[in-house]
C-alpha positions as CSV (number, residue, x, y, z in Angstrom):
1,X,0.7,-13.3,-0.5
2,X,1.6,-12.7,3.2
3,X,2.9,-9.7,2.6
4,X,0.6,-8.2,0.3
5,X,-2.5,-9.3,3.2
6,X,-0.2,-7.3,5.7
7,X,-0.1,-4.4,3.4
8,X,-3.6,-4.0,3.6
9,X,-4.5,-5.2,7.2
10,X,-1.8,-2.0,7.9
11,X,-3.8,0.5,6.0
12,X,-6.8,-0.9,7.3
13,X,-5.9,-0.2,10.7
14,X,-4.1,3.0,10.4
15,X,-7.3,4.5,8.1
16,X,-9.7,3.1,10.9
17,X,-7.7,4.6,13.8
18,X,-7.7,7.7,11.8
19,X,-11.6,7.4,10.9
20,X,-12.1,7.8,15.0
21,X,-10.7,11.9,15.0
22,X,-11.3,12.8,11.4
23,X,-14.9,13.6,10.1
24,X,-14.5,12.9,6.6
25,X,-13.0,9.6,6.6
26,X,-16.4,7.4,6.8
27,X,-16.5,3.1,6.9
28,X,-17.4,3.6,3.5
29,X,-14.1,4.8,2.3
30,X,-11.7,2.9,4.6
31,X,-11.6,0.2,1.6
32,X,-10.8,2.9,-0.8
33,X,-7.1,3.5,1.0
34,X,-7.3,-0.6,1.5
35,X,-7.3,-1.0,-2.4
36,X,-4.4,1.6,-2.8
37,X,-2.0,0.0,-0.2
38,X,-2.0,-2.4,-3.0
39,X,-0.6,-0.5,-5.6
40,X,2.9,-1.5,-4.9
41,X,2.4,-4.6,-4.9
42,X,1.1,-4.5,-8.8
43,X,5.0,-4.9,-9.6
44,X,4.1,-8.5,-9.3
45,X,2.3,-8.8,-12.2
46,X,5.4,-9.5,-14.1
47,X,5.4,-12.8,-12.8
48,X,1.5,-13.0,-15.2
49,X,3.2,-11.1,-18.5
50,X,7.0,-10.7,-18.5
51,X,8.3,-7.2,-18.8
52,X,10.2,-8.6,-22.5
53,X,6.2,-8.9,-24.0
54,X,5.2,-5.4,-23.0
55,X,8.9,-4.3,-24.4
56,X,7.9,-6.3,-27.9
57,X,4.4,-4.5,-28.2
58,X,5.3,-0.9,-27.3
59,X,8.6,-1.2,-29.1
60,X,10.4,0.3,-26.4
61,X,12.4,-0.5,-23.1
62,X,9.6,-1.2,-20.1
63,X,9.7,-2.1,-16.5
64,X,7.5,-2.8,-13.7
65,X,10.3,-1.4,-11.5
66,X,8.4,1.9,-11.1
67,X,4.9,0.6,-10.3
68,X,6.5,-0.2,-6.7
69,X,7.4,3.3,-6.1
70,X,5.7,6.6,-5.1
71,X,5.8,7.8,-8.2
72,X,3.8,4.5,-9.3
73,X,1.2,4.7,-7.0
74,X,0.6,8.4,-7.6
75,X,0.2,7.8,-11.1
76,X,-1.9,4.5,-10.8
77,X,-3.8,6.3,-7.7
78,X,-4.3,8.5,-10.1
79,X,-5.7,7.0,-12.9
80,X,-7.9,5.0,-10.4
81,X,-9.3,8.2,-9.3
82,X,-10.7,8.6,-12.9
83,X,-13.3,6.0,-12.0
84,X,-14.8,7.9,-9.1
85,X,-17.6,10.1,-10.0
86,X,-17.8,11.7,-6.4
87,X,-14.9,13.3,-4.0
88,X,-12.5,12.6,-6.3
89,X,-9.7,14.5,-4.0
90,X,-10.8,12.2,-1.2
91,X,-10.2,9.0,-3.3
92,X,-6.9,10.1,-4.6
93,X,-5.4,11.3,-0.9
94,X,-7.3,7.8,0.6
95,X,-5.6,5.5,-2.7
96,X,-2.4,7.5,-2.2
97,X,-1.9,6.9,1.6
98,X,-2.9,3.3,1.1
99,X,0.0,3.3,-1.3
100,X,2.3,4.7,1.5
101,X,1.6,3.3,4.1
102,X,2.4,0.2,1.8
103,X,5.6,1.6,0.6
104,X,6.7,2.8,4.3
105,X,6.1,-1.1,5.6
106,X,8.5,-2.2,2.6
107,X,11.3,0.2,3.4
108,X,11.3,-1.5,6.7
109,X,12.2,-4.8,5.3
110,X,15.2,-7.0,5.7
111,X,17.9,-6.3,2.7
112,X,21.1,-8.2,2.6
113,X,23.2,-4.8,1.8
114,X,21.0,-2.7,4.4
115,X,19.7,-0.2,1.7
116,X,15.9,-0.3,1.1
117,X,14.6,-0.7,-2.8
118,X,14.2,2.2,-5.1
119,X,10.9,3.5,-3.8
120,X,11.8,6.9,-4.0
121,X,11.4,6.9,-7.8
122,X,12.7,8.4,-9.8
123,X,15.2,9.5,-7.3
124,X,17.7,7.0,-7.3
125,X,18.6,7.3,-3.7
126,X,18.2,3.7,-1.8
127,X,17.7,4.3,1.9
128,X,18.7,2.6,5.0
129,X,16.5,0.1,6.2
130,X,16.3,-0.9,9.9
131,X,15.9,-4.4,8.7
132,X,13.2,-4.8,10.9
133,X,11.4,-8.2,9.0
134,X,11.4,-10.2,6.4
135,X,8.5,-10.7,4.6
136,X,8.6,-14.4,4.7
137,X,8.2,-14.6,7.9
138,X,4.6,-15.9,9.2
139,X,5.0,-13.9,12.3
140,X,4.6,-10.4,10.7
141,X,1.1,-11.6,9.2
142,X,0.0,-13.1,12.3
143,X,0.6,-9.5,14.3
144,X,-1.1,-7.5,11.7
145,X,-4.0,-9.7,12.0
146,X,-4.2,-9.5,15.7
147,X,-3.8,-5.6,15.5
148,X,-6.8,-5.4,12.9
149,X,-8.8,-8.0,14.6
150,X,-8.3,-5.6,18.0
151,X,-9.2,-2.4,16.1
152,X,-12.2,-3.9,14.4
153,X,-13.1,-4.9,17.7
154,X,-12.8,-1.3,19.1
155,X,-14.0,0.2,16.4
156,X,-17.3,-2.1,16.4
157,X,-18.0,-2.1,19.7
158,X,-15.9,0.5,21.8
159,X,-15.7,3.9,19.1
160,X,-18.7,2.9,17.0
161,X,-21.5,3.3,19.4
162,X,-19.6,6.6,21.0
163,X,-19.3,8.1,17.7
C-alpha cells in the first residue's frame, strides 16, 4: 500500500503546485486528480476476484493487464466522468492526469531487465526505466510525505492567504 499512498501524495502535490498559477484548478477538485492517480493501481483487484472468474462469466479471455495502462485510465477516467453532473471536461483532464502522473512514477521503477511495464497500452513497446526505486522501499513513501506535508504547508499558510 506504500506505493499506492505515494501515488496519490504525488498527484496531490503536483495538482496543488499547479492550483497556485492556474485559475480553474480550485481545493475542491485537487481530490478529483487524487482519486484518478489511483486508477492504475485498480490492476490489484485481481488479488480480490482472479482474472480466471471474470474469464468463466464473460466467456472470453480477460485481463487486468490493461487497467494499469493509459489506455485503462482513460477509459476508467472516463466512465468515472459519467458520475459528474458539472465540468465534466475538468473531471476527465483532472482523473486523467491523476492517472499519469501515477503511470509516469511507475515507469520510473526498478525492473530486473531495465524495461518499464506495458503502460503504453496497447502499444507493446516496454520503455527503459532509469530504475530509479523500488517500490518496496520505505524511503520513497517517507519523501513523498515530507514533500506533501511541505506543500500543504505552503499552500495553507504561504499561497493561501496571497491568493
Amino acid at each position: 500500500m506504500a506505493e499506492l499512498l505515494t501515488h496519490v501524495l504525488a498527484a496531490y502535490v503536483l495538482l496543488t503546485v499547479a492550483s497556485w498559477g492556474l485559475d480553474g484548478l480550485t481545493a475542491r477538485w485537487i481530490p478529483v486528480g487524487m482519486a484518478g492517480a489511483v486508477i492504475p493501481d485498480l490492476v490489484k483487484i485481481d488479488l480480490v476476484v482472479d482474472a480466471e472468474v471474470i474469464e468463466g462469466l464473460l466467456g472470453v479471455p480477460f485481463s487486468y493487464t490493461p487497467v494499469s495502462s493509459l489506455a485503462g485510465v482513460l477509459v476508467i477516467a472516463a466512465g468515472i466522468t459519467l458520475a459528474f453532473t458539472e465540468a465534466r471536461r475538468r473531471a476527465f483532464a483532472l482523473l486523467v492526469a491523476g492517472g499519469a502522473s501515477s503511470l509516469a512514477l511507475d515507469g520510473l521503477r526498478m525492473f530486473a531487465d531495465g524495461q518499464a511495464s506495458f503502460w503504453l497500452y496497447p502499444i507493446w513497446w516496454r520503455p527503459p526505466t532509469p530504475n530509479l526505486y523500488v517500490t518496496s522501499d520505505p524511503r520513497v513513501t517517507v519523501a513523498a510525505v515530507a514533500v506533501s506535508a511541505g506543500v500543504f504547508l505552503l499552500d495553507r499558510y504561504v499561497v493561501g492567504p496571497a491568493g
